[in-house]
N, C-alpha and C positions, 0 to 999 in steps of 0.2 A: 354526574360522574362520567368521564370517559375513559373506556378501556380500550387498551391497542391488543389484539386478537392475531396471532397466526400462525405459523408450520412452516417446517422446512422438511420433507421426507423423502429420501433416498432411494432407492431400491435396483442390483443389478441382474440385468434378464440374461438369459441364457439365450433366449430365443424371442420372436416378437410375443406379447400377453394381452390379452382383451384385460381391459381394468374397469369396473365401476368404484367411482372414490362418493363417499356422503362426508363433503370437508368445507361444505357451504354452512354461515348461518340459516337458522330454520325460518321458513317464511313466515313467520308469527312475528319476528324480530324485523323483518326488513328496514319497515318503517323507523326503526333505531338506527339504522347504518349512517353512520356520515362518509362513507370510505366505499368507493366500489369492496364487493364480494366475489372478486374474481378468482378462479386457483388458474395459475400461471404452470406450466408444461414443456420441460426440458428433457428431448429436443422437441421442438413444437409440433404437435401434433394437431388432426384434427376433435373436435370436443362436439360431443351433446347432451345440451341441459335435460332433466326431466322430471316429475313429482312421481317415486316411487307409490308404492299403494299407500304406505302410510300418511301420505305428503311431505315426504323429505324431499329436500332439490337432492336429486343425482347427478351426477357429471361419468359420461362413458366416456372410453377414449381406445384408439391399440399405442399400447405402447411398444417401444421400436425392438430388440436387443441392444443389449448396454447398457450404462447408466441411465436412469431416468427419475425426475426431480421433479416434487410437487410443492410446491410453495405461496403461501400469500401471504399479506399483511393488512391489516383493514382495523378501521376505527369504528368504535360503536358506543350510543349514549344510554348509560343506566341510571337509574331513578337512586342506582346507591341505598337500599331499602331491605331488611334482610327477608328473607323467605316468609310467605305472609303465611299467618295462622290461626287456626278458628278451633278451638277446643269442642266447640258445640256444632260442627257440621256433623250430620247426623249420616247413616249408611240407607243406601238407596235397597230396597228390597228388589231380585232378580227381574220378577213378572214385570219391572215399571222404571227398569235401568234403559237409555236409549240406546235404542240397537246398535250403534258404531261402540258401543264399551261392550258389548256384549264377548266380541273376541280377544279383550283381555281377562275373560275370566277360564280360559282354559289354558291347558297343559301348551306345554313349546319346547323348543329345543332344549334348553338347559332351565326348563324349570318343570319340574314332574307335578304336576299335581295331583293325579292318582296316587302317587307314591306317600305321598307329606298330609295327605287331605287327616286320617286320624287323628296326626300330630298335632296338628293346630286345632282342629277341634277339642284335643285335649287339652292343650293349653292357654287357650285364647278365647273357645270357646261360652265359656261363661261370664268376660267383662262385658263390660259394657260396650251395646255398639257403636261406631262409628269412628271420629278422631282420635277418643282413649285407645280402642283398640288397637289401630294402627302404628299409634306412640309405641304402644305395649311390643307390637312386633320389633320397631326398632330398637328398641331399646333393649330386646332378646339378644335380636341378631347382631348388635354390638358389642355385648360383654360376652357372645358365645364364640364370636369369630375372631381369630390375633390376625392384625395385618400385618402383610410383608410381602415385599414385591418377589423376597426369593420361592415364597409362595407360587406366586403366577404360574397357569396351566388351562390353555386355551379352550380345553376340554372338559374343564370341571362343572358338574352340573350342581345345581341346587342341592338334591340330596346328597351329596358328594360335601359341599359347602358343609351341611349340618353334621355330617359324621366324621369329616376331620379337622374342622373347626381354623382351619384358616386360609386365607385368600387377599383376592387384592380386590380395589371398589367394585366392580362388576362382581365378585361372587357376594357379596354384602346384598347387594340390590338383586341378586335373583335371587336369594334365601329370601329377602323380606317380599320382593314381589309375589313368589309362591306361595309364600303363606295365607299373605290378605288376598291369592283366588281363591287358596282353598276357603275360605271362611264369607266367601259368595264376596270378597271387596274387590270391583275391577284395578287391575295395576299395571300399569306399562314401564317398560326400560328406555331409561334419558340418558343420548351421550352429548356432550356440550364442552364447554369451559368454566372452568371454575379455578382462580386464580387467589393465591393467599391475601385477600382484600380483608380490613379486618379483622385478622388474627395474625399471629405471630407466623414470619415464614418459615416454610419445611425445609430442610436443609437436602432437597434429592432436586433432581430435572424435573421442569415442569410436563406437564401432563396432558390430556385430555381426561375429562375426568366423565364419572357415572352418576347417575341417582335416581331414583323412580318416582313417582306420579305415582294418585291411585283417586278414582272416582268417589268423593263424598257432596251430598245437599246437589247441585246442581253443577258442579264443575269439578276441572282435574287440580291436583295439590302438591305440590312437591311434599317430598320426604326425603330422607338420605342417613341410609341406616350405617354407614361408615362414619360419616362426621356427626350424625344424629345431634345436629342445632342448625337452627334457621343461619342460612351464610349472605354475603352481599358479594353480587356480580355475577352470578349464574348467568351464562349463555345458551343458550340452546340451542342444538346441531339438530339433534333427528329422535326421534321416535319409537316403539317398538314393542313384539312379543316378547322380546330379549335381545342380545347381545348380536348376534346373529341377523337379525332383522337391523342393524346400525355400525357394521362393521366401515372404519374410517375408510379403509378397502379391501377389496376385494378382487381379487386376479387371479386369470383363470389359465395360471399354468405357473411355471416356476418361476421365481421374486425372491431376490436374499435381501433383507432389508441391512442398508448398509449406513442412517443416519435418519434421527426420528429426533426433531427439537418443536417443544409448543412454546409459544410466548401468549401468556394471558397476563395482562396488569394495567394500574392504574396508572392513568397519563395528567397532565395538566392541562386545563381547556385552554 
């Protein structure tokens, strides 16, 4: 399967703005590219690549005042395969999790873990561990959460997510991240492309979308407690403790965003 992958993003400056943008494929994927990954920069500035700590490609740049336009378009080859799944991958006990999970299992920006840690101990605490468990969070935090993007609130955290019970994917994926730390399951924040491959299309603007990861048996798993079912064509951009750790960008002074289009879909080889 080939999917055409990219972005057109807007933004007018009052004044020049340092910018770091995370709007590259994740190096994991490279090797899938048939299509340069280049983001293209209007008016042309100068660009530096880098692997933020998580190992996401970053791209820095100043951008000028004025308008300034971020845009790609690039091909990429999928296996077409829905999200893989293992009922029986068991939960790694703390003492013997590899040290690089070890700092998905604490607190971060927008997900409290001190805060939710009872919670889920009450709730979740007595299934059974591992895959069940983690199903079990999803499938809380989707009949607990209403979506809707009139929702949206750049600032809402996890606990925030659980007590007013709706959001948009990102607050889905930190409620569910938070819970499987509190309950010792490492889990990280995924932002990527996720295009209606598969399923019936949504009738809104396409997206960049969210979903989480979380450490069972010996590797990382997708999950995704918004569409809580395995989907076909996940891309993967970048990585994270949250939202905040994979901001598409990030500019360091005033930006009105003035035009934000994704394109994720199926092409003909």
């Amino acid at each position: 399967m080939l999917i055409r992958l990219g972005y057109d993003i807007q933004f007018e400056l009052p004044t020049d703005v340092p910018f770091i943008g995370l709007v590259n494929v994740h190096p994991s994927r490279w090797a899938d590219l048939r299509e340069p990954d280049q983001v293209t920069i209007e008016p042309a500035t100068p660009v530096t690549c880098y692997a933020d700590s998580f190992g996401n490609r970053s791209t820095r740049f100043m951008a000028r005042k004025g308008t300034v336009r971020l845009y790609n378009s690039t091909l990429i080859e999928d296996p077409g395969a829905p999200d893989p799944v293992n009922p029986y991958a068991r939960e790694i006990c703390v003492e013997h999790l590899p040290q690089e999970t070890l700092i998905y299992l604490l607190a971060s920006r927008y997900c409290e873990v001190d805060l939710l840690s009872n919670t889920a101990a009450q709730m979740f605490g007595g299934l059974p561990r591992g895959w069940q468990r983690v199903q079990a969070v999803c499938d809380f935090v989707q009949s607990h959460v209403t979506f809707g993007y009139a929702h949206a609130r750049s600032t809402r955290t996890a606990l925030e997510v659980f007590n007013e019970r709706v959001g948009v994917c990102r607050d889905f994926q930190h409620l569910a991240v938070t819970l499987c730390r509190c309950l010792n399951i490492p889990a990280r924040y995924v932002t990527g492309y996720l295009g209606d491959i598969g399923v019936p299309p949504v009738d809104c603007p396409m997206d960049f979308s969210a979903w989480f990861e979380v450490y069972l048996e010996d590797r990382w798993w997708t999950f995704d407690a918004r569409h809580n079912t395995p989907r076909i064509g996940r891309v993967l951009m970048a990585t994270g403790r949250d939202a905040a750790d994979v901001a598409i960008t990030t500019c360091f002074g005033a930006a009105y965003l003035k035009k934000f289009e994704v394109v994720t879909e199926e092409v003909s080889s």
